[in-house]
Every structure is written in structure tokens, then in C-alpha cells.
C-alpha positions in Angstrom: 0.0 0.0 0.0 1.4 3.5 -1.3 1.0 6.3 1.3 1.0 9.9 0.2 2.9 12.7 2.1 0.7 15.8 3.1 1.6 18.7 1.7 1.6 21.2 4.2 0.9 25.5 3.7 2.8 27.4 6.6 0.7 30.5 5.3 -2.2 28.7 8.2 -2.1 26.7 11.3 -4.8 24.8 12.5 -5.8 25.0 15.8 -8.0 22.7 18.1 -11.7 23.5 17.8 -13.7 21.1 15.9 -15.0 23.0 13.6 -13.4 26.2 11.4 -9.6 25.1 12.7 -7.8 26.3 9.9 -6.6 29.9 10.5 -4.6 31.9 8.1 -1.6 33.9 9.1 -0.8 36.4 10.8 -3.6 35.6 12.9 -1.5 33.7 15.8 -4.5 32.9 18.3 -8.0 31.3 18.1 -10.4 33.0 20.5 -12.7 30.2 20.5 -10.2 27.3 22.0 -7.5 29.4 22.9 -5.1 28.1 21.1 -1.5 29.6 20.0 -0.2 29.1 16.4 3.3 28.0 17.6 2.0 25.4 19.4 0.2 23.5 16.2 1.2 21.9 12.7 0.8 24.0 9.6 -2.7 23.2 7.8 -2.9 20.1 5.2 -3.1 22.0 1.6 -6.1 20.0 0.9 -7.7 20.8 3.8 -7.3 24.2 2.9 -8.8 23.9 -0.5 -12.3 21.9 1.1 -12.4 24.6 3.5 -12.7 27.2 1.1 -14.6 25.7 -2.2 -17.3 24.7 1.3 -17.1 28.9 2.0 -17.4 29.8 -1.6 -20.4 27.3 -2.1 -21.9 29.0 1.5 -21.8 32.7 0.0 -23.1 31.7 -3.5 -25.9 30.6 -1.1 -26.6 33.1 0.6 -25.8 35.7 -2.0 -28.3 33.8 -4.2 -31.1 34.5 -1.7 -30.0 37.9 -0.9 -30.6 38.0 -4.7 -34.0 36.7 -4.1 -35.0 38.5 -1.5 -34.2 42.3 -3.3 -36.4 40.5 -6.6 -39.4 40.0 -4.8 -39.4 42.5 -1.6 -36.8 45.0 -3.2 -34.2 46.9 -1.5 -34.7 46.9 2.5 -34.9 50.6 3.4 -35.7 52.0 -0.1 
């Protein structure tokens, strides 16, 4: 069995919450676990690349109801 090496980006860290661990730099702290950048492994560069094709798919979402939203109610305040 062939194993792969991870390919690592030391542009982010990952840090110990369960969810949203990757952080990029210079952000050196995570307010939610508390942890320090230092202390933790670069992030795997395909964990990097789920992370953000899941956040691009999220605001194509969301912009598409935004979208929606001004096409039947209009523009909030206008």
C-alpha cells in the first residue's frame, strides 16, 4: 500500500476546535479554543482547499437568496 505525504501550507495553522480550525496567518490565536499558532502543525493544503470551495459554495448561497429576497421585496430601506 502506497501512502501519500501531506503537503503542508505554513501560510495557516490549525488549531484545536472542531470546527473552522484552519486559520490563516498572521492571525497567531483562536479566541474560540484558545489556542497559540506556535503550538500547532501547519494546515494540510487539501484541507485548505475543502475549506474554502465549502465557504465559496456557502456565499453563492446566501448571495443567491440575498438575490431573491431584493427581486421579490426590493431593496430593505428604499
Amino acid at each position: 500500500m502506497k501512502y501519500f505525504k501531506p503537503l503542508f501550507n505554513p501560510e495557516y495553522w490549525d488549531c484545536e476546535c472542531e470546527d473552522n480550525y484552519i486559520h490563516r496567518q498572521p492571525r497567531n490565536y483562536c479566541p474560540k479554543c484558545g489556542s497559540i499558532e506556535g503550538d500547532h502543525p501547519g494546515s494540510w493544503v487539501h484541507e485548505i482547499e475543502i475549506m474554502y470551495d465549502s465557504a465559496k459554495d456557502s456565499a453563492l448561497v446566501l448571495s443567491r437568496k440575498i438575490l431573491y429576497q431584493i427581486q421579490m421585496k426590493g431593496i430593505p430601506g428604499k
